[in-house]
C-alpha positions in Angstrom: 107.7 -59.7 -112.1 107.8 -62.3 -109.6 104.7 -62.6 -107.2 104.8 -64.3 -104.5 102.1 -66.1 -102.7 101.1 -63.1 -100.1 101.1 -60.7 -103.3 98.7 -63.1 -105.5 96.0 -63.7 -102.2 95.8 -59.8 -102.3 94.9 -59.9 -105.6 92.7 -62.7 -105.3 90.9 -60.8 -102.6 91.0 -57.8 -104.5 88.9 -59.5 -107.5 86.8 -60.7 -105.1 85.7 -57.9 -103.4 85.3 -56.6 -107.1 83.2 -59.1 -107.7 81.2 -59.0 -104.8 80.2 -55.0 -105.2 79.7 -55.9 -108.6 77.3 -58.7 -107.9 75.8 -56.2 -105.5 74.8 -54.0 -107.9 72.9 -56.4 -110.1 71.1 -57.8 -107.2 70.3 -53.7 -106.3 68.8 -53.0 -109.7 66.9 -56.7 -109.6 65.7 -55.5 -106.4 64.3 -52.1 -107.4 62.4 -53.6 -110.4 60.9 -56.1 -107.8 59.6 -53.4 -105.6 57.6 -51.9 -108.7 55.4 -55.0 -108.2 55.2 -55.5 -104.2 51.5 -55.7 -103.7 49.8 -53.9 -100.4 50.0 -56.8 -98.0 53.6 -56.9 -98.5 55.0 -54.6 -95.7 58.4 -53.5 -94.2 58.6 -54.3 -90.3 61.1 -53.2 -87.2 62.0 -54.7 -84.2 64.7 -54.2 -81.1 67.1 -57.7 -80.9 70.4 -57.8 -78.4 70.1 -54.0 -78.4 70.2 -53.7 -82.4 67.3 -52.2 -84.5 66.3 -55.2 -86.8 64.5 -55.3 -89.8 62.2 -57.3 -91.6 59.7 -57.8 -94.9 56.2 -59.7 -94.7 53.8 -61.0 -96.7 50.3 -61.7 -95.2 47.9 -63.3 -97.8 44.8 -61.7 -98.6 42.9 -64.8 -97.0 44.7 -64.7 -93.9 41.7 -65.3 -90.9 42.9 -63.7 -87.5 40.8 -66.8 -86.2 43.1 -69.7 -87.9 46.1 -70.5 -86.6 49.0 -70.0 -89.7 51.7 -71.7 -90.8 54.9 -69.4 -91.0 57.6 -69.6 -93.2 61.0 -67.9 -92.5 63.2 -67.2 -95.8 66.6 -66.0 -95.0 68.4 -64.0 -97.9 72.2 -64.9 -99.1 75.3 -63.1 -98.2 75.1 -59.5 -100.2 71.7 -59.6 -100.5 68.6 -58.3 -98.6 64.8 -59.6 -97.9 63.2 -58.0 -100.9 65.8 -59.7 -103.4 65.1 -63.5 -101.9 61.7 -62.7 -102.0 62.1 -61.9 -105.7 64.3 -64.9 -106.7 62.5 -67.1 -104.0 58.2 -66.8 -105.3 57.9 -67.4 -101.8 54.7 -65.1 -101.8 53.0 -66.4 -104.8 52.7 -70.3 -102.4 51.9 -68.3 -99.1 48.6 -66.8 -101.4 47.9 -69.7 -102.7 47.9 -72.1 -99.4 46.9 -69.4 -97.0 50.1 -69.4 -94.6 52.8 -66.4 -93.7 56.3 -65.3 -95.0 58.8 -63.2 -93.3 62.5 -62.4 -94.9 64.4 -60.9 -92.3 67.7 -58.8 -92.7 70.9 -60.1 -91.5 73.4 -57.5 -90.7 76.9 -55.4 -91.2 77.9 -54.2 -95.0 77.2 -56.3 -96.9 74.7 -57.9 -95.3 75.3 -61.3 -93.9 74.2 -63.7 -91.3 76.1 -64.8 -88.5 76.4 -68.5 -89.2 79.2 -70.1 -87.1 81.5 -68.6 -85.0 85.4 -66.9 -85.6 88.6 -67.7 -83.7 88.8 -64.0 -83.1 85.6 -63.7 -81.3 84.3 -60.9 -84.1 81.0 -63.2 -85.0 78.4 -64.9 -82.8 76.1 -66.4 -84.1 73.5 -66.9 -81.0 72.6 -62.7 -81.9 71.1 -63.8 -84.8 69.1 -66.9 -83.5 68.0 -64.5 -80.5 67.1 -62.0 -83.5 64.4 -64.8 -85.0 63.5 -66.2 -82.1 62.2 -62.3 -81.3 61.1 -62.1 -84.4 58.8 -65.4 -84.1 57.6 -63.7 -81.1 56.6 -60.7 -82.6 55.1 -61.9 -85.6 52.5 -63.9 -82.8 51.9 -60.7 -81.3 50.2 -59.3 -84.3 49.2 -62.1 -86.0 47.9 -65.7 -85.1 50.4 -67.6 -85.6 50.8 -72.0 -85.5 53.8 -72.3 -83.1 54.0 -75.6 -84.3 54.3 -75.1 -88.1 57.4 -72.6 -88.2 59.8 -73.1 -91.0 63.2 -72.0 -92.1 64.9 -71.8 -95.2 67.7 -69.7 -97.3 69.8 -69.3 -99.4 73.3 -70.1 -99.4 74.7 -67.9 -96.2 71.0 -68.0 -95.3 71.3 -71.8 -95.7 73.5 -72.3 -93.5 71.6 -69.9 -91.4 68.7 -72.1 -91.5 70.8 -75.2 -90.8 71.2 -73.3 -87.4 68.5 -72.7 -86.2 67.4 -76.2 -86.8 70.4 -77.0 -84.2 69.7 -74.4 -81.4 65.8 -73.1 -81.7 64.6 -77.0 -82.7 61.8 -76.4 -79.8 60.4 -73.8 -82.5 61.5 -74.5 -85.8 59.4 -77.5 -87.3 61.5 -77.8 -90.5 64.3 -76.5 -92.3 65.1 -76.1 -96.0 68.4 -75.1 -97.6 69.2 -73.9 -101.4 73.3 -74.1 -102.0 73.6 -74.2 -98.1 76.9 -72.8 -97.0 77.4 -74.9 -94.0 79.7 -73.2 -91.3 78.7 -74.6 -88.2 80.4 -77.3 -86.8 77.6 -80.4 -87.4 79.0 -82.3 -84.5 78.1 -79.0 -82.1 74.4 -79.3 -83.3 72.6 -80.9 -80.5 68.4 -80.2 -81.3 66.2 -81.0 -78.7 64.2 -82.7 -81.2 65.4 -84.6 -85.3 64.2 -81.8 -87.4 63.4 -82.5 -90.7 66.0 -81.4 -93.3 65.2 -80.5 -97.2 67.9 -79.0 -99.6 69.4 -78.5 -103.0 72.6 -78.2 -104.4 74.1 -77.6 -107.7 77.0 -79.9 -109.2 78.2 -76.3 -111.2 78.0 -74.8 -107.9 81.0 -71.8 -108.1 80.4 -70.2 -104.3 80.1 -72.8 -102.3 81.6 -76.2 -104.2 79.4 -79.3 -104.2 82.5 -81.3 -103.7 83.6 -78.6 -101.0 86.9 -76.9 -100.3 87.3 -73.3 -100.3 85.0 -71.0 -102.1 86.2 -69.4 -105.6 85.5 -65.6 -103.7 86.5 -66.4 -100.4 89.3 -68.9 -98.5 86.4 -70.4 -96.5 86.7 -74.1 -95.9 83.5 -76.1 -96.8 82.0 -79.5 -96.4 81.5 -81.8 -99.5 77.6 -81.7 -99.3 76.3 -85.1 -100.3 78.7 -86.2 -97.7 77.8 -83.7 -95.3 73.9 -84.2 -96.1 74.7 -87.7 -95.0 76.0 -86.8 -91.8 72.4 -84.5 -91.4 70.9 -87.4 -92.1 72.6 -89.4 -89.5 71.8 -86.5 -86.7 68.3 -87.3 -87.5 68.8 -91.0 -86.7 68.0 -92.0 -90.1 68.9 -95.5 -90.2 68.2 -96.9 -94.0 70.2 -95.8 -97.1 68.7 -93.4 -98.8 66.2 -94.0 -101.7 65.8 -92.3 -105.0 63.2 -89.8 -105.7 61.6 -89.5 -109.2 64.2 -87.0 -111.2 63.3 -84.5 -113.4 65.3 -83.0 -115.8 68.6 -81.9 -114.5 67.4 -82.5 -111.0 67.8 -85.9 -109.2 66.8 -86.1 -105.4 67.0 -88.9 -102.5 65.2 -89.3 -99.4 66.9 -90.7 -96.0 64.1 -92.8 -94.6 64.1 -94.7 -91.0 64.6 -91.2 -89.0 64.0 -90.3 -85.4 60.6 -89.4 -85.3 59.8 -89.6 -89.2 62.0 -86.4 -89.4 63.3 -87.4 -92.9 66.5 -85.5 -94.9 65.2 -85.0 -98.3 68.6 -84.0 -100.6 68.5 -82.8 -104.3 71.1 -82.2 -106.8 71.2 -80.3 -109.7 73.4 -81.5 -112.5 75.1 -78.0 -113.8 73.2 -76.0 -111.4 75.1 -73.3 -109.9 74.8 -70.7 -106.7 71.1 -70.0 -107.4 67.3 -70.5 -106.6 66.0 -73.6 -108.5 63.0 -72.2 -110.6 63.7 -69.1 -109.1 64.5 -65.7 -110.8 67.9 -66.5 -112.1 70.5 -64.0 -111.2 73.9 -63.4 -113.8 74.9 -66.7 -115.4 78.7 -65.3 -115.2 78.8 -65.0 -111.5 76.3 -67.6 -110.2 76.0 -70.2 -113.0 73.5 -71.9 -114.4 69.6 -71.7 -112.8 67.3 -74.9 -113.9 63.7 -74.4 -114.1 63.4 -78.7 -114.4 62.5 -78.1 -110.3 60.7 -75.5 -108.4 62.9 -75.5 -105.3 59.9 -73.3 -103.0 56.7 -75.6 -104.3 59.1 -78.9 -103.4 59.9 -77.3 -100.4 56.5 -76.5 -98.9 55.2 -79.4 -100.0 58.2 -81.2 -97.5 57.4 -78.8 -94.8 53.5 -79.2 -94.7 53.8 -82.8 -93.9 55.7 -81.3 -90.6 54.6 -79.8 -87.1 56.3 -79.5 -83.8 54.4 -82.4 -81.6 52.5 -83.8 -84.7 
């Protein structure tokens, strides 16, 4: 039997909806083991954004004062997955306890859940619901709790990535620094325009089977994507950063660089990971067969904190 090009992208999107449900189950039963452990402070939250109910899962440490102003950190799950799961993979929590500062993972929307990163042709995405969704969020959160509004961060993985990468562009007047793990990077760089260079951290596998370190469409989905050490360049370059980048001390399969000579010291801090796939470095690993490999040579959350402390809005 012949098949002709239309017949085999059916198929193609066949297995990849296959896969995807599949995937979502794993992350499901990953999930329900993680809530066995959940501790007390960890708690589920709602909120009303653009009309939508909107959820949310925090972690307040057990020293939090009410009288100190906190660092908050904002970690933005993956496409198919869900707040509880990236606060699994992520060990997000285990950092907030131990330096004393705030973590919220809030839920994107739609089945499977997703963030609206960039916008589509048809007009069926926009992405400014979402920023308006953790922009209220933010808000909230200093309602109840006192919260630095010059040390807010963003990070996430992969659709919550590019998420991040975002909100550095639009809600820069909040968000002091951003962080990425296997960013998938939708929206147009050239339409970022921040009010402020805000400092840029990320990681990216070489093995990377979702969202290709040398770009080009992903193996699930016919979604065009930037080469990243290219792209990170072009970050880089939004920041002002002037001098070529230097190399960071490696360590094991991870090698980083660090774009000095920025706008406002806002450096771009890139690492890759050579065979790392679509996953959380030093994270909980998720299936080898779907994702690829996850290295343990890096902690991707400690790195990461350790970047965004050295940041604040006006500092």
């Amino acid at each position: 039997m012949t098949r002709t090009p239309s017949t085999l992208r059916t198929i193609g999107k066949v297995f990849a909806a296959v896969v995807l449900v599949i995937l979502g189950l794993l992350i499901l039963a990953a999930s329900v083991i993680g809530v066995l452990y959940v501790r007390a402070n960890v708690t589920n939250g709602q909120i009303v954004s653009s009309g939508q109910d909107r959820s949310y899962l925090l972690f307040v440490p057990t020293t939090y004062d009410p009288a100190t102003p906190t660092p908050l950190v904002i970690s933005i799950h993956g496409f198919v997955e869900w707040p509880a799961h990236q606060m699994q993979i992520s060990h997000w929590n285990d950092l907030a306890q131990e330096y004393g500062f705030l973590v919220v993972y809030p839920e994107g929307t739609g089945f499977p859940r997703r963030w609206q990163a960039s916008s589509q042709a048809d007009g069926s995405t926009d992405p400014m619901v979402d920023v308006l969704f953790i922009s209220d969020l933010i808000d909230e959160l200093a309602r109840q709790y006192n919260v630095d509004p010059a040390r807010v961060y963003a990070n996430g993985l992969s659709n919550g990535g590019g998420m991040s990468f975002l909100l550095g562009c639009v809600l820069s007047d909040r968000i002091a620094a951003i962080g990425s793990v296997a960013g998938a990077y939708l929206y147009p760089l050239d339409e970022c325009s921040p009010s402020r260079p805000v400092p840029m951290i990320a990681f990216h596998g070489t093995a990377d089977p979702i969202v290709p370190y040398l770009g080009g469409p992903s193996r699930h989905a016919e979604v065009p994507l930037p080469v990243i050490p290219d792209w990170i360049a072009a970050r880089a370059k939004l920041n002002g950063c002037d001098e070529p980048p230097a190399e960071l001390p490696a360590s094991g399969e991870a090698s980083g660089i660090r774009y000095p000579g920025c706008d406002q010291g806002a450096d771009v801090v890139f690492y890759t990971v050579d065979g790392g796939g679509h996953s959380w470095p030093g994270g909980d690993p998720l299936p080898e067969w779907i994702v690829g490999h996850t290295t343990q040579d890096i902690d991707a959350t400690r790195v990461m904190w350790e970047f965004f402390s050295r940041f604040s809005i006006g500092g």
